[in-house]
N, C-alpha and C positions, 0 to 999 in steps of 0.2 A: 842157632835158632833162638828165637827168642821167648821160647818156653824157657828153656837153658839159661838165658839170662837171669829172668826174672825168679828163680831160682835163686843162681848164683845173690842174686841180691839184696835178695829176701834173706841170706843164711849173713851175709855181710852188715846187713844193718840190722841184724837180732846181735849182732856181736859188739857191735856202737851203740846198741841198746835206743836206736831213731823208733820211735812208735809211733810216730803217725806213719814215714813209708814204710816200716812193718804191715801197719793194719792197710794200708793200701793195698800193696803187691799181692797181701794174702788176700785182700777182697778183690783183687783181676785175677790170681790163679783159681780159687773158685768160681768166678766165676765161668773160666775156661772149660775147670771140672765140671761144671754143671750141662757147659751146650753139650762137651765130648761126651758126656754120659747119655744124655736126653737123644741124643741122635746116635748114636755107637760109632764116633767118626774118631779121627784124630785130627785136630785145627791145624791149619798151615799157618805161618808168620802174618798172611795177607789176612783169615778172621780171626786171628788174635789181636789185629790192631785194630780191624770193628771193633772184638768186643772193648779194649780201651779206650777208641774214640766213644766209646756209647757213654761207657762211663765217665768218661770228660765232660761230655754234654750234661747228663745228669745232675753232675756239681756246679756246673756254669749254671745251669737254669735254675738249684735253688740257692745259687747265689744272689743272685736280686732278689727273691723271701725275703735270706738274714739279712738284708742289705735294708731294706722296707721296715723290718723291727728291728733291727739296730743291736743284731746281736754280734756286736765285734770279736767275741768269744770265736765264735762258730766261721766268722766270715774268714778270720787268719786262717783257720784249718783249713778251712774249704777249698782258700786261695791256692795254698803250699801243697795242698793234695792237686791240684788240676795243674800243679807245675811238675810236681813227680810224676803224672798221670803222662804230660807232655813229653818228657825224656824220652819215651817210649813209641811216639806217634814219631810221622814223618815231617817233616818242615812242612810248616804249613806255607800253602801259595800269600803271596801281597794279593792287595784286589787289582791292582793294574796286571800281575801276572795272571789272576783269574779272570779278568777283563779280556785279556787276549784269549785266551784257551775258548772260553764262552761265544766271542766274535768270529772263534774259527769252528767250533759246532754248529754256531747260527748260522754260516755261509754253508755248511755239508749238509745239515737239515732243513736247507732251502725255509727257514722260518723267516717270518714277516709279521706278525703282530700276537697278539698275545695270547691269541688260541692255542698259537704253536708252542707254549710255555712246556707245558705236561712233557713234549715229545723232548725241548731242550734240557727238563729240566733230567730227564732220563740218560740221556748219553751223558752228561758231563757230570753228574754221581759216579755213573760207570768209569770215566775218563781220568775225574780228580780224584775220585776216592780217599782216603780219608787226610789227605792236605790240606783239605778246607770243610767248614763245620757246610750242613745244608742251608741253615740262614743265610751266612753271608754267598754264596752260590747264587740262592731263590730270589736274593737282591739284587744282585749284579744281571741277570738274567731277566728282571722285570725292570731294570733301569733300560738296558740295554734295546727290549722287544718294545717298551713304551714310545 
């Protein structure tokens, strides 16, 4: 299980003494601790990788920020956290392989232009899940209905 892991990994690199994927693992295990608490659930492997794709996204998006002020400090970390982050998530799809996946939603959801967006862009979150971020999805899916 990949609670288990991240565990296991967290005690492995306090021991190599690595402190930025310390302070990562410990900021995805809290943040696990926080939904399992807020809801009284226990997370399955399938939203613990939400909540790590979340937080992927998170540091992608302020990476273009430090990236605009030029804090090269910050961009390193940022970068080497969204790689640890990555280990963690599933391969993500190419766009040719999310290209197809999307061609064959838009053939089942009988869509045709770009009203039908909303409807595609629903089942193939459902479908890809966290293989591919929602940008690149939202794109491939309005290149596609255009």
């Amino acid at each position: 299980m990949l609670k288990e892991k991240l565990l296991e990994d967290l005690k492995e690199c306090m021991k190599n003494k690595n402190v930025v994927r310390k302070n990562v693992i410990q900021m995805v295990r809290a943040a696990i601790l926080q939904v399992e608490k807020d809801k009284h659930v226990t997370l399955e492997d399938e939203q613990i990788i939400e909540i790590i794709a979340k937080e992927s996204k998170k540091r992608k998006d302020s990476l273009a920020d430090y990236e605009k002020s030029g804090r090269e400090d910050l961009i390193s970390t940022i970068k080497e956290e969204i790689e640890i982050l990555s280990e963690y998530l599933p391969k993500q799809l190419s766009v040719d392989e999310l290209t197809t996946i999307i061609k064959q939603i838009i053939e089942e959801e009988n869509a045709t232009s770009m009203k039908d967006m909303g409807k595609v862009m629903k089942v193939a979150k459902e479908k890809i899940g966290a293989s591919s971020d929602g940008k690149t999805i939202n794109e491939v899916v309005k290149s596609l209905l255009s």
